[in-house]
PDB file of N, CA, C and O in Angstrom:
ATOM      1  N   UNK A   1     -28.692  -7.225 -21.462  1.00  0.00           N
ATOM      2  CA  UNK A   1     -27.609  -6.773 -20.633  1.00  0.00           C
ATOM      3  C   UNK A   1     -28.213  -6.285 -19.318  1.00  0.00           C
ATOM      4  O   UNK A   1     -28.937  -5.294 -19.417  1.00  0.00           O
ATOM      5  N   UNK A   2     -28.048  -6.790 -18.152  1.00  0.00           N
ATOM      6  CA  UNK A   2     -28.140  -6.774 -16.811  1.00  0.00           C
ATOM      7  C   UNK A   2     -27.539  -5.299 -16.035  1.00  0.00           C
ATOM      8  O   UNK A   2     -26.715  -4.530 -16.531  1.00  0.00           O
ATOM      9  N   UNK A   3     -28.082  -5.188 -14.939  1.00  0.00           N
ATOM     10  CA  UNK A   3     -27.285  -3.835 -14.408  1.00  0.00           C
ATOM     11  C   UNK A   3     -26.313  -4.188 -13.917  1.00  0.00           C
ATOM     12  O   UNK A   3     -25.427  -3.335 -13.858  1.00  0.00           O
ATOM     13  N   UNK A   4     -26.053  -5.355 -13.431  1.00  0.00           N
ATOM     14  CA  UNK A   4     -24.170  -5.943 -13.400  1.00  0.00           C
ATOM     15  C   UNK A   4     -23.685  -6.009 -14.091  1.00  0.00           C
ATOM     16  O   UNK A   4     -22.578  -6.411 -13.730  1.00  0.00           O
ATOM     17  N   UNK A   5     -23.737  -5.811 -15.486  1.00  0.00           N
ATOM     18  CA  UNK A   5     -22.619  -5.641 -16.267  1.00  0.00           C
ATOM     19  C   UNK A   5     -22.195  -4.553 -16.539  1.00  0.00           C
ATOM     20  O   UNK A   5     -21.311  -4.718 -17.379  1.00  0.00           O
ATOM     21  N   UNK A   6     -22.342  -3.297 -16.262  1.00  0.00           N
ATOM     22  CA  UNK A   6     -21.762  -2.255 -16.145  1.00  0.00           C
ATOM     23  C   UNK A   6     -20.774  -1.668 -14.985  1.00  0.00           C
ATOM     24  O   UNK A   6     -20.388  -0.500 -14.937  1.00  0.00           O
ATOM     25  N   UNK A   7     -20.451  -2.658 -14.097  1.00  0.00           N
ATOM     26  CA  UNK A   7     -19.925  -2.501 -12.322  1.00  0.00           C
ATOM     27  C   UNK A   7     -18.683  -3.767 -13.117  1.00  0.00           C
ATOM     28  O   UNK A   7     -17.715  -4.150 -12.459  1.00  0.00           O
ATOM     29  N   UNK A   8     -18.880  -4.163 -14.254  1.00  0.00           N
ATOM     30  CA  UNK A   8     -17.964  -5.570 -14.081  1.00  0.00           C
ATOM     31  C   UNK A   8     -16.787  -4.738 -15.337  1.00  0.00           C
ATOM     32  O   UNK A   8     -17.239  -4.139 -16.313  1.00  0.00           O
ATOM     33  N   UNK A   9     -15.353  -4.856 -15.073  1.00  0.00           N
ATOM     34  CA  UNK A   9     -14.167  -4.473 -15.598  1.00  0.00           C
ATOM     35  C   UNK A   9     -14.407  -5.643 -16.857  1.00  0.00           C
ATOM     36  O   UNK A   9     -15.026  -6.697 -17.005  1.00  0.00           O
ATOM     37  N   UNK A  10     -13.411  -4.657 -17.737  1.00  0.00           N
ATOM     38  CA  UNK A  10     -12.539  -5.625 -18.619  1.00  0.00           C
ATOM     39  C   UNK A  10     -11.505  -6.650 -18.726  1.00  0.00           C
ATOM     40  O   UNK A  10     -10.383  -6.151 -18.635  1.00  0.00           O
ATOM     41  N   UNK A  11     -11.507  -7.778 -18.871  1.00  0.00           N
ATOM     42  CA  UNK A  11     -10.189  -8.797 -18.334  1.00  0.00           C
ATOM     43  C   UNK A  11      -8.728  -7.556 -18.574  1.00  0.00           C
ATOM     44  O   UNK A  11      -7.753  -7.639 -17.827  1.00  0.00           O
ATOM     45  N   UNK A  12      -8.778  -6.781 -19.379  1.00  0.00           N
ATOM     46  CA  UNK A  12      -7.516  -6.232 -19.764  1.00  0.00           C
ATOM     47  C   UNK A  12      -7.712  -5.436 -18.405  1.00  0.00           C
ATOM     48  O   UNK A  12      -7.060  -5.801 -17.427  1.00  0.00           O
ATOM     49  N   UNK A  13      -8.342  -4.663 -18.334  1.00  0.00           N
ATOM     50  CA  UNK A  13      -8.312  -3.587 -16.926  1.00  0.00           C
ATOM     51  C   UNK A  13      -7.606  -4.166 -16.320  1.00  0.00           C
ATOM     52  O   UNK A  13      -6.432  -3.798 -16.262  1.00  0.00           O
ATOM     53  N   UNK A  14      -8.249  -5.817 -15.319  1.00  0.00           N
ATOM     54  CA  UNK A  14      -7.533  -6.500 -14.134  1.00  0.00           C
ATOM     55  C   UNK A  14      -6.141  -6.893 -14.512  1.00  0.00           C
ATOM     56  O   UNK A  14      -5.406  -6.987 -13.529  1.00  0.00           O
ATOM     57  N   UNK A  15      -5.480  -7.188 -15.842  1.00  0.00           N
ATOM     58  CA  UNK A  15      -4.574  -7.010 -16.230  1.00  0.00           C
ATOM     59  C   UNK A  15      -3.906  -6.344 -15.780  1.00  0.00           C
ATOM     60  O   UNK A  15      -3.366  -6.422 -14.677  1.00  0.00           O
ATOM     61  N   UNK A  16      -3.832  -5.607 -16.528  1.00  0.00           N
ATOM     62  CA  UNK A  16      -2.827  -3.898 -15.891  1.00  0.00           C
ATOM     63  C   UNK A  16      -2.967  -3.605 -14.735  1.00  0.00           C
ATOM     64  O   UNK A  16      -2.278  -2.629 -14.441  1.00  0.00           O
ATOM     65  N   UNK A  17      -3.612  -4.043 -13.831  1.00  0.00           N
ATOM     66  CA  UNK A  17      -3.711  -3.679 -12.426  1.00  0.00           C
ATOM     67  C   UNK A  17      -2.950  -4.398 -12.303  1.00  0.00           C
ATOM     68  O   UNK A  17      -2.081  -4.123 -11.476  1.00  0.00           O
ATOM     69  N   UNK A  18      -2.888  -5.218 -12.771  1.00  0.00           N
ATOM     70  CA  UNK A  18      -2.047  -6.361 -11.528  1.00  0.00           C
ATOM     71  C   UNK A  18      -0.995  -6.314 -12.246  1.00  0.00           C
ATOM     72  O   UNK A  18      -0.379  -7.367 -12.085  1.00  0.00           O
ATOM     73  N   UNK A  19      -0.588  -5.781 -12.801  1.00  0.00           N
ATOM     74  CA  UNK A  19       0.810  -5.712 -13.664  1.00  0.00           C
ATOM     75  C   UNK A  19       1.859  -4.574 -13.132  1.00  0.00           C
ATOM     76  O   UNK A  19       3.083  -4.545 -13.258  1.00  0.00           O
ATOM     77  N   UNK A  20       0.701  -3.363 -12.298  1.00  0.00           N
ATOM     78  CA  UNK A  20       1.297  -2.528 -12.021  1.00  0.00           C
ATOM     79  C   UNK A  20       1.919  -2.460 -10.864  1.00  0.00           C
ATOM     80  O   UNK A  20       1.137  -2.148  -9.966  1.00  0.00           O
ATOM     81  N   UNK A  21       3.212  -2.653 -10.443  1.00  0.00           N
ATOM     82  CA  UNK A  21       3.639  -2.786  -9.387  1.00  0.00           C
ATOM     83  C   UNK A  21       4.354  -1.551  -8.785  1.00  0.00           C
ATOM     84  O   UNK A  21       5.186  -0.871  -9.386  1.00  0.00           O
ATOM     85  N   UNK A  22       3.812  -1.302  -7.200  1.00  0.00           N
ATOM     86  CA  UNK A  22       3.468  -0.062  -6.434  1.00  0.00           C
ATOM     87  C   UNK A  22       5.237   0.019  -5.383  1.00  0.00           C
ATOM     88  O   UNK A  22       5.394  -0.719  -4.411  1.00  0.00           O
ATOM     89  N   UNK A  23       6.127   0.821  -5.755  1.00  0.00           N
ATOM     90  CA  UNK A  23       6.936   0.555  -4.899  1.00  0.00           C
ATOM     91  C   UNK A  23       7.244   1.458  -3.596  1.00  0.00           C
ATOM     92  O   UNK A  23       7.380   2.682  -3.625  1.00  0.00           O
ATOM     93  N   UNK A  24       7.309   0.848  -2.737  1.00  0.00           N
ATOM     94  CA  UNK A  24       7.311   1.915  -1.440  1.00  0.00           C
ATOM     95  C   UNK A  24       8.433   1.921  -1.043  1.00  0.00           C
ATOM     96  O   UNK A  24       8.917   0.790  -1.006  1.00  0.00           O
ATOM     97  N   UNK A  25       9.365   3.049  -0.580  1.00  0.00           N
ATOM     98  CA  UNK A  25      10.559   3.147   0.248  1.00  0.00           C
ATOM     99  C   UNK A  25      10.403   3.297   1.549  1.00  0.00           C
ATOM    100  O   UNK A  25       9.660   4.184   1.968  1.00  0.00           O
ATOM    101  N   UNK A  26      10.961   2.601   2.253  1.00  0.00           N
ATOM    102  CA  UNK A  26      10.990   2.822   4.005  1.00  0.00           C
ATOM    103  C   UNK A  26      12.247   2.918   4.668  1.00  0.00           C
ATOM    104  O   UNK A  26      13.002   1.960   4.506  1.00  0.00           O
ATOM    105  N   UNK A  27      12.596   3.760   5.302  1.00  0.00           N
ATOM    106  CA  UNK A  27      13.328   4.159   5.694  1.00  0.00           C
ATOM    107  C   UNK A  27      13.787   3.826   7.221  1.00  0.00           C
ATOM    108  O   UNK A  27      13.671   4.548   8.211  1.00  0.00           O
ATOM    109  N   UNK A  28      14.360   2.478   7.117  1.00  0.00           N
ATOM    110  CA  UNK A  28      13.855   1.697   8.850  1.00  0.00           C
ATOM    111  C   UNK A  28      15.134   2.492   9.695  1.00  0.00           C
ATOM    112  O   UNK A  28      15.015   2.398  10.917  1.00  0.00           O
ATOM    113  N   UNK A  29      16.140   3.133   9.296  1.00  0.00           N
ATOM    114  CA  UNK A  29      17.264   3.432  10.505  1.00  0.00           C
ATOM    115  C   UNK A  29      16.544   5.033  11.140  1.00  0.00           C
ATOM    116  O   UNK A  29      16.961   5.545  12.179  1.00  0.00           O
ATOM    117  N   UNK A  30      15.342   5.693  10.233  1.00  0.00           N
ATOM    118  CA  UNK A  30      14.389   6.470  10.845  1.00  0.00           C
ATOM    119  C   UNK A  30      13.280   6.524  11.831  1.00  0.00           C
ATOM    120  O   UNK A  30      12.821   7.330  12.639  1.00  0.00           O
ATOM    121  N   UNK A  31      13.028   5.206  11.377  1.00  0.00           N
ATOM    122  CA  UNK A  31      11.762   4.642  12.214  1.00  0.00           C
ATOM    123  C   UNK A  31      11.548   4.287  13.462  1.00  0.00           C
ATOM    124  O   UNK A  31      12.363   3.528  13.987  1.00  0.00           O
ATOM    125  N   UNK A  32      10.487   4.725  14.159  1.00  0.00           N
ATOM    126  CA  UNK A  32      10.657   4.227  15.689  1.00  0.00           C
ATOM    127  C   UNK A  32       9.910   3.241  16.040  1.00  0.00           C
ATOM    128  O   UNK A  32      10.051   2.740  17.155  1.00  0.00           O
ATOM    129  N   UNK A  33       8.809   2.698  14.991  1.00  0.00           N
ATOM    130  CA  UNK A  33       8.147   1.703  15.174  1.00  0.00           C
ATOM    131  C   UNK A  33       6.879   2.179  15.960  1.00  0.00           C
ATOM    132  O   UNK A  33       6.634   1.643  17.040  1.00  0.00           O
ATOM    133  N   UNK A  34       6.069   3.152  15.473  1.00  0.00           N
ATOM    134  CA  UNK A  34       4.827   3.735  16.289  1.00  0.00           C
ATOM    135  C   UNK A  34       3.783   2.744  15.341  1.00  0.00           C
ATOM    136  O   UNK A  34       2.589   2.877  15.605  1.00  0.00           O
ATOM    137  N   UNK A  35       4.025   2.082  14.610  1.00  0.00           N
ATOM    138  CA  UNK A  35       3.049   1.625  14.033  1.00  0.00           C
ATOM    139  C   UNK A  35       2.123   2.064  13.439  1.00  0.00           C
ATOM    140  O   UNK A  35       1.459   1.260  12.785  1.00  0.00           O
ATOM    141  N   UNK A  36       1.637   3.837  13.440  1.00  0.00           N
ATOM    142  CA  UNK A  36       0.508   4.426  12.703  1.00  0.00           C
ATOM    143  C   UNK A  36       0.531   3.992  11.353  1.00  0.00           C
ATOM    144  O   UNK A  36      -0.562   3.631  10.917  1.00  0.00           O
ATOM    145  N   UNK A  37       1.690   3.923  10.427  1.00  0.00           N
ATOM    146  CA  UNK A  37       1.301   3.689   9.183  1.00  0.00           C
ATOM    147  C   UNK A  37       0.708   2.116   8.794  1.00  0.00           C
ATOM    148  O   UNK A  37       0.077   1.896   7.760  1.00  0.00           O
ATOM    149  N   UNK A  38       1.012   1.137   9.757  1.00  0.00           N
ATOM    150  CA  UNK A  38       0.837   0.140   9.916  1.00  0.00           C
ATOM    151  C   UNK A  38      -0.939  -0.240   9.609  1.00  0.00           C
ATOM    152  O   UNK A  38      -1.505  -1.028   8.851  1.00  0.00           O
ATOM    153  N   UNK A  39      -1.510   0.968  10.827  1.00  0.00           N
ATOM    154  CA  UNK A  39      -2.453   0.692  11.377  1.00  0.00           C
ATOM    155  C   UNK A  39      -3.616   1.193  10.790  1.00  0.00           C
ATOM    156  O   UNK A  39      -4.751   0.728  10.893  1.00  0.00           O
ATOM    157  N   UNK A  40      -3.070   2.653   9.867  1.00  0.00           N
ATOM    158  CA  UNK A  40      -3.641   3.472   8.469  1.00  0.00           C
ATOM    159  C   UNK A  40      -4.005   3.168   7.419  1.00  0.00           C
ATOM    160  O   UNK A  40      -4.909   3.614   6.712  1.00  0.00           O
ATOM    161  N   UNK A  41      -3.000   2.052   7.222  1.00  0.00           N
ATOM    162  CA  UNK A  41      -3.062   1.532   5.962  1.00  0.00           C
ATOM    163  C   UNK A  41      -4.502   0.701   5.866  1.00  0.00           C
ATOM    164  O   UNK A  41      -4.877  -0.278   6.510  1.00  0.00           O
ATOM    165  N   UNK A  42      -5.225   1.528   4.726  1.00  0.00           N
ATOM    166  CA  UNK A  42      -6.899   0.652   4.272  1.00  0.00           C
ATOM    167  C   UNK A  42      -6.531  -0.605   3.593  1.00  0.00           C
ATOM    168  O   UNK A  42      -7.404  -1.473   3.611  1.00  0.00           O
ATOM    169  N   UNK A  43      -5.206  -0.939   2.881  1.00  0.00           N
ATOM    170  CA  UNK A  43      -5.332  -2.083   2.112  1.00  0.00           C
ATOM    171  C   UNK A  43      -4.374  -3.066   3.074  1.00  0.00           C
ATOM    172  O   UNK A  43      -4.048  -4.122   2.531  1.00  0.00           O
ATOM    173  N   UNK A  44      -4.059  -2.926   3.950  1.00  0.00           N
ATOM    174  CA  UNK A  44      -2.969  -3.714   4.933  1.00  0.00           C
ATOM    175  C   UNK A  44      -2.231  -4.791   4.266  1.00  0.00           C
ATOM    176  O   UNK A  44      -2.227  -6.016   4.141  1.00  0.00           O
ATOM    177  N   UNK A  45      -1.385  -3.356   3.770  1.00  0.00           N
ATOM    178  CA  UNK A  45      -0.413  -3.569   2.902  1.00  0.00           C
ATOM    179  C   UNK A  45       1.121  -3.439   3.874  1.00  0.00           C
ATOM    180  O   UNK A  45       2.264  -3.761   3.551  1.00  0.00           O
ATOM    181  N   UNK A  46       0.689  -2.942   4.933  1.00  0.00           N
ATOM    182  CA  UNK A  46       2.152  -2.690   5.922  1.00  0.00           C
ATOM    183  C   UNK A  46       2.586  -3.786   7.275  1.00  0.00           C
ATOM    184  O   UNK A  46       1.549  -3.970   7.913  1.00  0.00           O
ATOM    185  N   UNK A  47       3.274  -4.241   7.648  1.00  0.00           N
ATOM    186  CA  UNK A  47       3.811  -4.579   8.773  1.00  0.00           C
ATOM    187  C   UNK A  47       4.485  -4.470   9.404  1.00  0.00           C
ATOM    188  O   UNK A  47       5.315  -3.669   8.975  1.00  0.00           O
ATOM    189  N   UNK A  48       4.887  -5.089  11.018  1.00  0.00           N
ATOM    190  CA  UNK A  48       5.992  -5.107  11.444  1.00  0.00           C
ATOM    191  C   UNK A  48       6.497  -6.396  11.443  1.00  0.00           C
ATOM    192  O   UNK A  48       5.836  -7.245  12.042  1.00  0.00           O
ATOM    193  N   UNK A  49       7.887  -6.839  10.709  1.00  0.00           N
ATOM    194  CA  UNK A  49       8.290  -7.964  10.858  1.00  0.00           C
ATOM    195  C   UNK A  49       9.825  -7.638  11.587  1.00  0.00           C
ATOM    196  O   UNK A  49      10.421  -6.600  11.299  1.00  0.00           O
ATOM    197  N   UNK A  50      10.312  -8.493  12.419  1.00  0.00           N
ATOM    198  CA  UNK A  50      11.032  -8.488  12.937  1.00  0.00           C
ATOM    199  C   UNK A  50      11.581  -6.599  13.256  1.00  0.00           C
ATOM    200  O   UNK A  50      12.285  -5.723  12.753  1.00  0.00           O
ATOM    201  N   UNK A  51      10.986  -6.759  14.023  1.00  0.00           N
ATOM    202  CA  UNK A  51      11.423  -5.062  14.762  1.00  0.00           C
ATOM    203  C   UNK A  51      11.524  -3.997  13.870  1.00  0.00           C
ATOM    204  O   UNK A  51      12.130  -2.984  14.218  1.00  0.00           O
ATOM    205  N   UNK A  52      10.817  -4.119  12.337  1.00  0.00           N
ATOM    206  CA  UNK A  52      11.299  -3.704  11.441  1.00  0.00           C
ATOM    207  C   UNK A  52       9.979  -3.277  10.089  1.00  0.00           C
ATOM    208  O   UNK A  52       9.768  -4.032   9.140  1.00  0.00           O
ATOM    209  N   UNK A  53       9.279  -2.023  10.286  1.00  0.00           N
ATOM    210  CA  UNK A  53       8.355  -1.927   9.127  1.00  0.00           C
ATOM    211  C   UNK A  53       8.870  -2.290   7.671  1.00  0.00           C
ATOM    212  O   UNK A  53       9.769  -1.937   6.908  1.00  0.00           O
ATOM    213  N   UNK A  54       7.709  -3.275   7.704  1.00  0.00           N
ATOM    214  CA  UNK A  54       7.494  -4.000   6.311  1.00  0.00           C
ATOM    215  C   UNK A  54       7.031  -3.706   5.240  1.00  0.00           C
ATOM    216  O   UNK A  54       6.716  -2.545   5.502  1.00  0.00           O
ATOM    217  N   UNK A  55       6.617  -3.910   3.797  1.00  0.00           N
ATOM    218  CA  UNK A  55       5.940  -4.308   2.913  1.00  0.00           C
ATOM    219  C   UNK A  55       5.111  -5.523   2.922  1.00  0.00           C
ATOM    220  O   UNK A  55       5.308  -6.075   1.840  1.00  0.00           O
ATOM    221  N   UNK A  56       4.375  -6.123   3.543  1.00  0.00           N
ATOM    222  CA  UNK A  56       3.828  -7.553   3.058  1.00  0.00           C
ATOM    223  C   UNK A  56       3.288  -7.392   2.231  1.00  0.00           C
ATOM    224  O   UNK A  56       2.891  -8.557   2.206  1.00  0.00           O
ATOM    225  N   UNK A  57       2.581  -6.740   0.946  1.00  0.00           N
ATOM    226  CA  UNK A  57       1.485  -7.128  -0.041  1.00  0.00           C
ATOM    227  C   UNK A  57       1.954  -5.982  -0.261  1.00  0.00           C
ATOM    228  O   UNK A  57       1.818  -5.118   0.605  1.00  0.00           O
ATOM    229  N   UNK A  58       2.859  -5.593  -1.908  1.00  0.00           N
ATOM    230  CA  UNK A  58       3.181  -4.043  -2.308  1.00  0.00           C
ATOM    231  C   UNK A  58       2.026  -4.562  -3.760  1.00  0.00           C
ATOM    232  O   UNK A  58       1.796  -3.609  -4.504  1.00  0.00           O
ATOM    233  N   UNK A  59       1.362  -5.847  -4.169  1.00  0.00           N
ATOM    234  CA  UNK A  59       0.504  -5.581  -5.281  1.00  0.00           C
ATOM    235  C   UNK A  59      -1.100  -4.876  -4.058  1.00  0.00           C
ATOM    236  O   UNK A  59      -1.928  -4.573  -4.917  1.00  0.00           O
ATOM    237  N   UNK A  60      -1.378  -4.738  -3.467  1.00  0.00           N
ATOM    238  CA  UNK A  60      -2.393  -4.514  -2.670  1.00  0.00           C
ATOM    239  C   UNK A  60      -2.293  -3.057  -2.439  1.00  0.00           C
ATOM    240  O   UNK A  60      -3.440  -2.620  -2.334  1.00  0.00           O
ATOM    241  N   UNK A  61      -1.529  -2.240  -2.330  1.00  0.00           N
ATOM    242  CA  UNK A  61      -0.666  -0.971  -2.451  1.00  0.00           C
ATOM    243  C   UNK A  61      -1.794  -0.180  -3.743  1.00  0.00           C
ATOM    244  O   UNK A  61      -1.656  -0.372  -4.951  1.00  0.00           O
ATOM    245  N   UNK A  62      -2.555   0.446  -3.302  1.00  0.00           N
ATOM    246  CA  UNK A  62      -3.195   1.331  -4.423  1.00  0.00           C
ATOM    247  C   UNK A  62      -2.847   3.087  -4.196  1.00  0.00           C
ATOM    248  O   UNK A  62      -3.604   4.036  -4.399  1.00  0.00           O
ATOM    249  N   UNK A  63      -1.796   3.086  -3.833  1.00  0.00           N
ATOM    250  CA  UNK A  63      -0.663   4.744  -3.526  1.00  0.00           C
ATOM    251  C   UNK A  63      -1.890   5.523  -3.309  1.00  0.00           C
ATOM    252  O   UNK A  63      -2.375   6.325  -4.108  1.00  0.00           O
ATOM    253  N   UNK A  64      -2.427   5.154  -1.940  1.00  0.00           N
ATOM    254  CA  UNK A  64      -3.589   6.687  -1.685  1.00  0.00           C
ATOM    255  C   UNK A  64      -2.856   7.326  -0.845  1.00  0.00           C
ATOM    256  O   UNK A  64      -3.267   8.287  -0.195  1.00  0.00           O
ATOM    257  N   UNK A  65      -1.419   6.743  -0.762  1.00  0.00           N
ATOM    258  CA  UNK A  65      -0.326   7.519   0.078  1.00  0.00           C
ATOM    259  C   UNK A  65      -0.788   8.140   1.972  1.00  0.00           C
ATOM    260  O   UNK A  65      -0.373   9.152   2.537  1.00  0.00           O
ATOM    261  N   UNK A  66      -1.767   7.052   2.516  1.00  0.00           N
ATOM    262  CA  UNK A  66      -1.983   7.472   4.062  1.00  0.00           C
ATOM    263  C   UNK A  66      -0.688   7.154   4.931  1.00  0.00           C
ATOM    264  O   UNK A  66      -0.494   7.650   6.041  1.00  0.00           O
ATOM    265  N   UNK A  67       0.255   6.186   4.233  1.00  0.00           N
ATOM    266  CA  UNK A  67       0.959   5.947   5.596  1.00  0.00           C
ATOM    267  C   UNK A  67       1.995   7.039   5.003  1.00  0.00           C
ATOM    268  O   UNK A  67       2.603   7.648   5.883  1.00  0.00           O
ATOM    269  N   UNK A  68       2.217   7.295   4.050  1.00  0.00           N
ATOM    270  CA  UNK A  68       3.374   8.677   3.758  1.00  0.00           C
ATOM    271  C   UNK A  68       2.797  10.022   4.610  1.00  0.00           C
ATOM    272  O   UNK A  68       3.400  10.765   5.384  1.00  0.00           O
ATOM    273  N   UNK A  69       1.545  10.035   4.209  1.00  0.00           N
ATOM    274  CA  UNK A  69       0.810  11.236   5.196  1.00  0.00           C
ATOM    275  C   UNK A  69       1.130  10.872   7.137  1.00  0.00           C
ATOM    276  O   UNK A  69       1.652  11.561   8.014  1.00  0.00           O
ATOM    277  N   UNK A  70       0.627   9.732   7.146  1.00  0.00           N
ATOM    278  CA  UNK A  70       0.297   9.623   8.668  1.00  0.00           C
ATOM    279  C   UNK A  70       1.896   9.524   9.610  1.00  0.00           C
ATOM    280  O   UNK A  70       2.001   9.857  10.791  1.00  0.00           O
ATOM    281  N   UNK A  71       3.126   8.944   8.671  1.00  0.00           N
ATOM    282  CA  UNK A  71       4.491   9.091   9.528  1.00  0.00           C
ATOM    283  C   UNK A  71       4.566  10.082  10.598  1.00  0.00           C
ATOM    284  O   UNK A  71       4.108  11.004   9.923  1.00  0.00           O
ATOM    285  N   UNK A  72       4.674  10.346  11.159  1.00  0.00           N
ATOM    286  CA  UNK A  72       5.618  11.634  12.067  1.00  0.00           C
ATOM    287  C   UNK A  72       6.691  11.681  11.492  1.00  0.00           C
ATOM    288  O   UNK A  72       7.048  12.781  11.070  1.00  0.00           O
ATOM    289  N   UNK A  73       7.505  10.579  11.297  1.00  0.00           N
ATOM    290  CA  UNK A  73       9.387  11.022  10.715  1.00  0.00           C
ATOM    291  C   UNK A  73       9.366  11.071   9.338  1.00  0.00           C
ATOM    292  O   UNK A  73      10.426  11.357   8.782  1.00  0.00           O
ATOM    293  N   UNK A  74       8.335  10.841   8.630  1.00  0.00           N
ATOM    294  CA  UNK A  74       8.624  10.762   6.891  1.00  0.00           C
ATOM    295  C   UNK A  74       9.599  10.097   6.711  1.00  0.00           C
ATOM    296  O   UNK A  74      10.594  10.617   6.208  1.00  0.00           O
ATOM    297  N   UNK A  75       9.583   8.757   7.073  1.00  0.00           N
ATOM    298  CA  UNK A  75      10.397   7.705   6.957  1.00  0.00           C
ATOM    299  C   UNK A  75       9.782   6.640   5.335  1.00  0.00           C
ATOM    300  O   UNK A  75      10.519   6.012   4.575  1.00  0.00           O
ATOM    301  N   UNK A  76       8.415   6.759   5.260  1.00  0.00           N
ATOM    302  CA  UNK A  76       7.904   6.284   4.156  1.00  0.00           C
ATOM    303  C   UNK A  76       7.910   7.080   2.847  1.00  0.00           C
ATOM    304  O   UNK A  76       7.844   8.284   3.093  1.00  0.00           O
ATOM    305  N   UNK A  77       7.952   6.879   1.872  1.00  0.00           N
ATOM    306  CA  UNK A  77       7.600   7.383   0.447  1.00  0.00           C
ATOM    307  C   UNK A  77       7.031   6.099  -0.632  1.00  0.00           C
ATOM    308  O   UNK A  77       7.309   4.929  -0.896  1.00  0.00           O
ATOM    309  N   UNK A  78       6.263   6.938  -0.958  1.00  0.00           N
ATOM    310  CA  UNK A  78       5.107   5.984  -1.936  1.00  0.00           C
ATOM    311  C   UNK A  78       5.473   6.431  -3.772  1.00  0.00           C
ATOM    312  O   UNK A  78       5.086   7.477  -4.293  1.00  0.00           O
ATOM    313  N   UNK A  79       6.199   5.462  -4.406  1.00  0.00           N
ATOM    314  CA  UNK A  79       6.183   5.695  -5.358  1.00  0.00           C
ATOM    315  C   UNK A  79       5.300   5.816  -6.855  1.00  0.00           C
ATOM    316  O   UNK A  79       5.861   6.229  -7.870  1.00  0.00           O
TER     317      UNK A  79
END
């Protein structure tokens, strides 16, 4: 047994990760479109699509909750 096999998950682990789905509320008639949470986000998991903050990738979403922190209007919540 190698020292990479202790850094390497269980197929079940990646399982349940990916099973677990991260839901975010946004609150767009709040929003002014400053983009910080956009731009916060480590897993760029956020966008702007049509004049309008997004979700693009909510499995990529690992709730370390920066763009709930970084809002000014607390227009986001991370479930």
């Amino acid at each position: 047994m190698g020292l990479g096999s202790f850094f390497k998950k269980n197929k079940e682990d990646k399982v349940k990760e990916q099973s677990e789905d991260c839901h975010i509320d946004i609150n767009c008639d709040d929003c002014e479109i400053c983009e910080k949470c956009v731009i916060a986000c480590p897993n760029n998991v956020l966008a702007v699509i049509d004049s309008k903050t997004s979700v693009r990738n909510s499995f990529g979403c690992k709730r370390c909750k920066v763009c709930e922190s970084i809002c000014p209007n607390d227009c986001i919540k991370v479930n």
